[in-house]
C-alpha positions in Angstrom: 0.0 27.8 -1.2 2.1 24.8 -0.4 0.5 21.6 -1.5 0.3 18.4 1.1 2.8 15.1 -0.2 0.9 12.7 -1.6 1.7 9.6 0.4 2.9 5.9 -1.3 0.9 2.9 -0.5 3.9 1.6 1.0 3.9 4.8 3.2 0.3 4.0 4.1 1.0 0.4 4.9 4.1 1.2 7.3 2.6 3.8 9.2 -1.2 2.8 9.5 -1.2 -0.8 9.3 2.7 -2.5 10.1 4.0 -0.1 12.8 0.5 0.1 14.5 0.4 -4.1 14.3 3.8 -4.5 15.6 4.3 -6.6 12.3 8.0 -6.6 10.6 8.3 -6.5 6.9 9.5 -10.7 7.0 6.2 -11.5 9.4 4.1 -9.9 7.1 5.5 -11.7 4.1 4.3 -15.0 5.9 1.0 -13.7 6.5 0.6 -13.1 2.9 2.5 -15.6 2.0 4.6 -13.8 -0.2 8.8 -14.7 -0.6 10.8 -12.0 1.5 11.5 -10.4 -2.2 7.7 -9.7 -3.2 7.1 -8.0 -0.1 10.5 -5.9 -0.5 9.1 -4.7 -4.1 5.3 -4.1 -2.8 7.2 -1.7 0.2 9.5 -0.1 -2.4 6.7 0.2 -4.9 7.6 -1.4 -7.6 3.8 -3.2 -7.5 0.7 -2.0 -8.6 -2.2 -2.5 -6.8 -4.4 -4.5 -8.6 -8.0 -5.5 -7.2 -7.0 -9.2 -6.2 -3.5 -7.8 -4.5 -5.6 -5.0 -2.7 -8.4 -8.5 -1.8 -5.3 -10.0 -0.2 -3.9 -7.2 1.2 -7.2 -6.6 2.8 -8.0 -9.8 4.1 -4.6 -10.2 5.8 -5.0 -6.5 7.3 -8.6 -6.9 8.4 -9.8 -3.8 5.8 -12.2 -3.9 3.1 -10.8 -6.0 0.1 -10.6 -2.6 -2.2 -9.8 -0.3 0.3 -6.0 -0.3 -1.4 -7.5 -0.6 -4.8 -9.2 2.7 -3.8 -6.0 4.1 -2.4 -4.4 3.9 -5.4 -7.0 5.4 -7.3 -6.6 8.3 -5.4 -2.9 8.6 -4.8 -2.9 8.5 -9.3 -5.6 10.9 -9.4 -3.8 13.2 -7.1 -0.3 12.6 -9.0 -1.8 13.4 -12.2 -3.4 16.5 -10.8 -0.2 17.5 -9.1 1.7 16.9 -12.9 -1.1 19.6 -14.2 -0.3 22.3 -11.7 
């Protein structure tokens, strides 16, 4: 049985929250208020989503302030599942 990808947050964020929104990578660094180079790392994923970046991620995306907290969980749980297989 072929398994599904597991998606990257910065996956997640392109396709159900920027492209959706109309929002380029440099207007969504001024919404968070984040330097050009911060939001480069969060969409390459060199960040970890802690609870206070998934709070501002949320508040600037209009979701729940851990809904990215809870992404991540899931996306590591799923990872370290996939490892065991």
């Amino acid at each position: 049985m072929q398994s599904i990808p597991t998606p990257t947050i910065s996956e997640i964020l392109q396709t159900e929250f920027l492209t959706p929104q109309q929002l380029s990578v440099s207007q969504f660094a001024q919404r968070l208020s984040w330097s050009p180079a911060q939001v480069d790392a969060l969409m390459h994923d060199h960040l970890a989503i802690t609870p206070e970046l998934s709070q501002q991620l949320g508040g600037v995306l209009g979701v729940s302030e851990l809904h990215f907290w809870h992404l991540q969980q899931d996306i590591d749980q799923r990872n370290r599942a996939n490892q065991h297989d």
